[in-house]
C-alpha positions as CSV (number, residue, x, y, z in Angstrom):
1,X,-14.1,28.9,-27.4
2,X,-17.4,27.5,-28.8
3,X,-17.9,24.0,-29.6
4,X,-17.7,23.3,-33.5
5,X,-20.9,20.8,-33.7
6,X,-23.4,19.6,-31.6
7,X,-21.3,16.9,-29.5
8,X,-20.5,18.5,-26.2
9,X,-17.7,16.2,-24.5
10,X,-17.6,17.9,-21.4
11,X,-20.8,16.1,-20.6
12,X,-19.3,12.8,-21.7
13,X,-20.2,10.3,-18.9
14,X,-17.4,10.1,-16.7
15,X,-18.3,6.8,-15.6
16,X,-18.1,5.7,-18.9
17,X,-14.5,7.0,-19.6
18,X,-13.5,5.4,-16.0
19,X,-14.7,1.9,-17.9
20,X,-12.6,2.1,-21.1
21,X,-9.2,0.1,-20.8
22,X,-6.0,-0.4,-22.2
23,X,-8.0,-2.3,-25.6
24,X,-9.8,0.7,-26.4
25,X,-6.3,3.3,-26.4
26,X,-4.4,0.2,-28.5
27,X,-7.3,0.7,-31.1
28,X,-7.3,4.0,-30.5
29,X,-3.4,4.4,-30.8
30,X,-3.6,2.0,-34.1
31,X,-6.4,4.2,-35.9
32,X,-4.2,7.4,-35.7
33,X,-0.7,5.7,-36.1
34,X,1.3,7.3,-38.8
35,X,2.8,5.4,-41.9
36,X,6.2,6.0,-41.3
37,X,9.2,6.9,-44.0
38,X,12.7,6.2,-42.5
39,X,15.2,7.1,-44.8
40,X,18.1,5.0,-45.2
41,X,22.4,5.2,-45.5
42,X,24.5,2.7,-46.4
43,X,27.4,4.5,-47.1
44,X,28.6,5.0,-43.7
45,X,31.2,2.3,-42.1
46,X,28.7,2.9,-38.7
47,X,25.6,2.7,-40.5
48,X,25.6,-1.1,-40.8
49,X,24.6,-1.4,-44.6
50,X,21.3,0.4,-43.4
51,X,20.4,-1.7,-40.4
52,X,21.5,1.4,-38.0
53,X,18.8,3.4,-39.6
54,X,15.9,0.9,-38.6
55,X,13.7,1.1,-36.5
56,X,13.6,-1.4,-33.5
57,X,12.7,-2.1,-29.7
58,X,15.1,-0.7,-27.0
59,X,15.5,-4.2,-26.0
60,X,15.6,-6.3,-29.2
61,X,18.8,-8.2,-27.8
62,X,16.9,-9.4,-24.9
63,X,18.1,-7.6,-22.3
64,X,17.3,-3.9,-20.8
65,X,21.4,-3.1,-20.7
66,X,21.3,0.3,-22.5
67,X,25.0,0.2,-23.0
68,X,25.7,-2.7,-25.3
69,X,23.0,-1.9,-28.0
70,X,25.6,0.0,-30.3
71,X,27.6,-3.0,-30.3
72,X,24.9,-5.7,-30.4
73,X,22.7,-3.8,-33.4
74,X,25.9,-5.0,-35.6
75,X,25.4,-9.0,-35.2
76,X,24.1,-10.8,-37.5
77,X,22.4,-12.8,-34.5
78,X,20.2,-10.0,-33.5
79,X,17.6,-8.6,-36.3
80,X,15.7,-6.0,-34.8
81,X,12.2,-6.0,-35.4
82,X,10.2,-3.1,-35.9
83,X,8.2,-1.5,-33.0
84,X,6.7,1.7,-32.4
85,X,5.6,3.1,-28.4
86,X,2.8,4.8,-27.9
87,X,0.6,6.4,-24.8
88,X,-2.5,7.8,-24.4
89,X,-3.4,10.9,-22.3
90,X,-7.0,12.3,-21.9
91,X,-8.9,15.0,-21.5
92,X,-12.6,15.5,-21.5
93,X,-12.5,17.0,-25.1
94,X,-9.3,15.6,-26.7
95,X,-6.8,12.8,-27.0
96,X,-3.4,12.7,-26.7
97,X,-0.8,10.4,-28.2
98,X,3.0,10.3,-28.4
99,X,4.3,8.0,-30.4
100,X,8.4,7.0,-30.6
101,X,11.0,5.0,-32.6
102,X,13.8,3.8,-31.5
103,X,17.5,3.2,-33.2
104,X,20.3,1.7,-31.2
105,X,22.8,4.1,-32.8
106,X,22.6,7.9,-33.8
107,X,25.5,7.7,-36.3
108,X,27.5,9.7,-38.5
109,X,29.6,8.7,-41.7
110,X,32.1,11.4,-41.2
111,X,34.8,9.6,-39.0
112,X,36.3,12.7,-37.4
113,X,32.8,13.8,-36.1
114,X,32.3,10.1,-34.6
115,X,32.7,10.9,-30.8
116,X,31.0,15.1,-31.7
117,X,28.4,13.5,-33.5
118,X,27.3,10.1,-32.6
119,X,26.1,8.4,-29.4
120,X,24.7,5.0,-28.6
121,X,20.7,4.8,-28.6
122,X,17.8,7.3,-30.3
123,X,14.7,7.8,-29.4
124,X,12.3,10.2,-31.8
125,X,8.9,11.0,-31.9
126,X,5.7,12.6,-32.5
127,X,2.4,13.9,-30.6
128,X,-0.8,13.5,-32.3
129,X,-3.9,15.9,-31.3
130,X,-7.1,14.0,-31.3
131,X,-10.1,15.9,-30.8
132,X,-13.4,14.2,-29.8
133,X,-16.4,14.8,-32.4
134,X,-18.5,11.9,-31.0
135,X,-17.0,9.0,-33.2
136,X,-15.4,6.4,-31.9
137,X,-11.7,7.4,-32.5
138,X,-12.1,11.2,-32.9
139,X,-11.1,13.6,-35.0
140,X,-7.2,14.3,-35.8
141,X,-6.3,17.7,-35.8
142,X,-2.3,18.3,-36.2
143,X,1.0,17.0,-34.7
144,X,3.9,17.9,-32.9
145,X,7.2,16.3,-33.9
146,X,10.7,15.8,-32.1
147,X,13.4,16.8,-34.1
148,X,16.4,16.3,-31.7
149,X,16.2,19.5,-29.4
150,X,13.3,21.4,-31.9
151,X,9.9,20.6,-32.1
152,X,8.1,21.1,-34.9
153,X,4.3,21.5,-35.6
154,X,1.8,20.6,-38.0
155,X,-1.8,20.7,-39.1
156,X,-4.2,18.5,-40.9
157,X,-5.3,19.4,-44.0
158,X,-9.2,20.0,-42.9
159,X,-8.5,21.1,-39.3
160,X,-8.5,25.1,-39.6
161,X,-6.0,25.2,-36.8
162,X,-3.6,28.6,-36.8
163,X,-0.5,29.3,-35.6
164,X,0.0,29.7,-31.6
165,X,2.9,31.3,-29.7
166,X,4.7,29.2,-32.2
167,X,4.3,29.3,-36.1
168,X,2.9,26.4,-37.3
169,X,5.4,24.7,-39.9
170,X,3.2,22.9,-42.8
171,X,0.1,20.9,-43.5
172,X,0.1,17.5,-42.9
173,X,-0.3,14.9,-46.1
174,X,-2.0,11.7,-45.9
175,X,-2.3,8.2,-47.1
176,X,-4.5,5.7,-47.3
177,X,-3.7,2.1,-45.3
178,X,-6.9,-0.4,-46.2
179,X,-9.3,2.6,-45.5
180,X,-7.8,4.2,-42.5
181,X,-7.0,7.2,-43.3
182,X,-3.2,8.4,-41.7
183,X,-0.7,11.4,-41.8
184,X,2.5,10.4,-43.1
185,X,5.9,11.2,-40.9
186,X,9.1,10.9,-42.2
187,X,12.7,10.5,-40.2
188,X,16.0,11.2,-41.2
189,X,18.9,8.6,-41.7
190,X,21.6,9.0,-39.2
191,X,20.4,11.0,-36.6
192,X,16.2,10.2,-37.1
193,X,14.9,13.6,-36.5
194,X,11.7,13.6,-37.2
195,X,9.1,16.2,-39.2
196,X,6.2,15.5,-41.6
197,X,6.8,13.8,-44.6
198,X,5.7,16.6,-46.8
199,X,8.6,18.7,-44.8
200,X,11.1,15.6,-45.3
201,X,10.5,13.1,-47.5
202,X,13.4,10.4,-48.3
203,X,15.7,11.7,-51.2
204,X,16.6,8.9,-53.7
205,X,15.0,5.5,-53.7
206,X,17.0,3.7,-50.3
207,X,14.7,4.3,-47.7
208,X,11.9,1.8,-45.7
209,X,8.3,2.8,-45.2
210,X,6.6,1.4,-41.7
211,X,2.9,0.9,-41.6
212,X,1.2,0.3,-37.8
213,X,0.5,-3.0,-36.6
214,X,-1.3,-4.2,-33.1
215,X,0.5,-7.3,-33.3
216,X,2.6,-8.1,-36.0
217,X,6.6,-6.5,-36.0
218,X,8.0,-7.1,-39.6
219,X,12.4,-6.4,-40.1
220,X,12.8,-4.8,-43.8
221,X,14.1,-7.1,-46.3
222,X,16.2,-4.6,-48.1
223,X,16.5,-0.5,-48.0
224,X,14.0,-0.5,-50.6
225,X,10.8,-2.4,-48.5
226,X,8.0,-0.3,-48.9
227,X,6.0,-2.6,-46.7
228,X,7.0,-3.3,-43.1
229,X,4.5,-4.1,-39.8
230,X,5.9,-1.8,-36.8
231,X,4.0,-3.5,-33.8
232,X,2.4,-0.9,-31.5
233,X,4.2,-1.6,-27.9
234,X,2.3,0.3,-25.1
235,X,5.0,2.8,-23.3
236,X,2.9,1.8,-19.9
237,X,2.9,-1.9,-20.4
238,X,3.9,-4.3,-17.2
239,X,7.4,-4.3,-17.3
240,X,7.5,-1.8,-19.9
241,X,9.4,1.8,-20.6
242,X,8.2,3.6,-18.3
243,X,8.3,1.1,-15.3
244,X,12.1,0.5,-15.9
245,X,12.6,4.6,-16.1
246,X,14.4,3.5,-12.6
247,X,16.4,0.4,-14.0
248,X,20.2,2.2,-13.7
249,X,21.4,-0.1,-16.6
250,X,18.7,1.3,-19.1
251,X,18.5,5.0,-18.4
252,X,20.1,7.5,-16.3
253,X,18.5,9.3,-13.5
254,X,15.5,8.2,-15.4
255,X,15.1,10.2,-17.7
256,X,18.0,9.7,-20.7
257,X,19.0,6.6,-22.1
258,X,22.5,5.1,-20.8
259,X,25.4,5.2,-23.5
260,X,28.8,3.8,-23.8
261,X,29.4,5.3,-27.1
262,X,29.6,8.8,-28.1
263,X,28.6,12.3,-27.0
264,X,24.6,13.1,-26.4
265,X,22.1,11.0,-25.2
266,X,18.3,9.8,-26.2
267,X,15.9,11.3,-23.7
268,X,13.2,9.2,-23.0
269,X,9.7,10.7,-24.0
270,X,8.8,12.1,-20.8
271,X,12.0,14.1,-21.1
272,X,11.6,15.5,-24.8
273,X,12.2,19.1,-24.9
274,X,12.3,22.3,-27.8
275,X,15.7,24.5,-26.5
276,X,13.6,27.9,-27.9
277,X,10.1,27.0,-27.3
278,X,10.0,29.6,-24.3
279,X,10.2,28.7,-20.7
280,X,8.1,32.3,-20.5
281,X,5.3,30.0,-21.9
282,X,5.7,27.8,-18.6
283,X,6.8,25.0,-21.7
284,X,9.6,22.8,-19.6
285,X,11.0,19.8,-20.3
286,X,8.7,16.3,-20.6
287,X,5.5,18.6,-20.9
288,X,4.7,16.6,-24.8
289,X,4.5,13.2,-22.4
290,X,3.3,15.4,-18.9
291,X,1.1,18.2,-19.9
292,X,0.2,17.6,-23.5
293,X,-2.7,20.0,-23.4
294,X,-1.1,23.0,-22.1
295,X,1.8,22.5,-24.8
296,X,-0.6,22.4,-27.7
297,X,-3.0,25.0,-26.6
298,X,0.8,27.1,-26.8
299,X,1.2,25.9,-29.9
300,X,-1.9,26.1,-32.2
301,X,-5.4,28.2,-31.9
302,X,-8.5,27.8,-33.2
303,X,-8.3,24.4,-31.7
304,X,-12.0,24.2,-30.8
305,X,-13.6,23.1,-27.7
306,X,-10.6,22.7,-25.8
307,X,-9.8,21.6,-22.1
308,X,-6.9,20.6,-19.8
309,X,-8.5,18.8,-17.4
310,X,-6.7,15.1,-17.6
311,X,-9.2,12.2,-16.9
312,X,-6.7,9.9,-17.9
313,X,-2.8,10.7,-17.8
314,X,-0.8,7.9,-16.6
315,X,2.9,10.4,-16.7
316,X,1.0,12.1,-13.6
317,X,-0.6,9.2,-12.1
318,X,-4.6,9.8,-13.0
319,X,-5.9,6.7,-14.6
């Protein structure tokens, strides 16, 4: 594939890229954050008014015990403040970032579906494609979304990409947040499955948009706030996600949230996966977090300049 202007970023200075730290993917990570639209149900006894339909931190009771979270999300005494994770992975011509919400419950307000349909802890997200152009952040080109066991896939408005070994499902829409210019994601109440906003946007008027923060995590004041700071939590932090994937009270065989409620679990994002995407493709489970570039080049074409060599990918160890 030929390169679409005159940057070439296979000739990027390596020992430039070897300098750039964990500052530089946070800003990086902010600039192409979505602004997110969570719809919102409050007619369902396990709902909680709303407050199961927020968007929170895995450990916003203090404590990295996967298993009382359902419970816990329903005191007064714990609020849940917004956070989305993110990561970074590189290559010498694009970035990649996954970004994921959490809810302590995935809920349903029909009571004989409550052990068929519900289970403690959700964990949603999406994959934004970044090319490099020379600018500081780069270029966005599409997404890829998790919808529970489907993926779904997206372009920008102005990025010419085409459909892949899978179709691509819409054009992204975009908004403007004090001149950065974002795509806009939307997530279901009850079971937050995630697609584009211009694929599923909130019906009625109870649902709570999310704008990225670096360091400010806001809690809606109603089911109406149209204004609320997710804080941008780094899914390689000290301490964080991915360095307790072996912690036996927060996830199981690290990979899956633990659960004491329900049937299903949350998989954690190196453990996403589409059921139909095609295994012929060599597409297997965790490749969004492990092998982002080979699952997009599957996805979409005319994606440019393109290369899967990793110069930074902290799911396989290259940083």
């Amino acid at each position: 594939m030929s390169c679409e202007n005159s940057f070439n970023p296979e000739h990027e200075d390596l020992q430039n890229v070897a300098t750039k730290n964990s500052a530089f993917y946070l800003d990086l990570a902010y600039h192409h954050a979505p602004v997110h639209y969570q719809d919102v149900d409050r007619t369902g006894f396990h709902g909680i008014n709303g407050k199961a339909d927020y968007i929170t931190a895995y450990d916003f009771d203090g404590d990295f015990n996967a298993k009382n979270n359902w419970n816990n999300i329903a005191n007064s005494s714990y609020k849940g403040n917004a956070v989305g994770y993110y990561s970074v992975v590189e290559t010498t011509t694009h970035y990649f970032i996954i970004y994921a919400f959490f809810h302590p419950r995935d809920w349903t307000d029909v009571f004989f579906l409550y052990y068929f349909d519900e289970h403690e802890n959700d964990l949603e997200g999406v994959l934004t494609i970044v090319k490099k152009d020379g600018s500081t952040y780069g270029k966005p080109q599409g997404i890829v979304t998790v919808f529970h066991s489907d993926f779904y896939s997206y372009k920008a408005p102005d990025s010419g990409l085409t459909d892949g070994n899978e179709n691509i499902d819409g054009t992204l829409t975009i908004q403007n947040d004090n001149g950065i210019t974002r795509f806009k994601t939307a997530a279901e109440a009850k079971g937050h499955g995630i697609k584009a906003h211009s694929k599923l946007a909130p019906g009625g008027s109870d649902y709570v948009v999310y704008y990225p923060s670096i360091s400010t995590s806001e809690y809606p004041s109603d089911i109406y706030d149209r204004n609320v700071k997710y804080k941008l939590v780094d899914i390689f932090k000290s301490g964080g996600m991915w360095d307790q994937r072996f912690n036996i009270s927060l996830f199981n065989n690290a990979k899956s949230f633990q659960k004491s409620v329900g049937n299903g679990t949350a998989n954690a994002p190196w453990n996403w996966d589409d059921k139909d995407d095609g295994d012929a493709q060599g597409l297997l489970a965790g490749d969004l977090a492990y092998y982002p570039a080979h699952l997009v080049d599957e996805y979409f074409n005319n994606l440019g300049n393109f290369s899967k060599t990793y110069i930074y990918n902290p799911y396989l160890g290259i940083k």
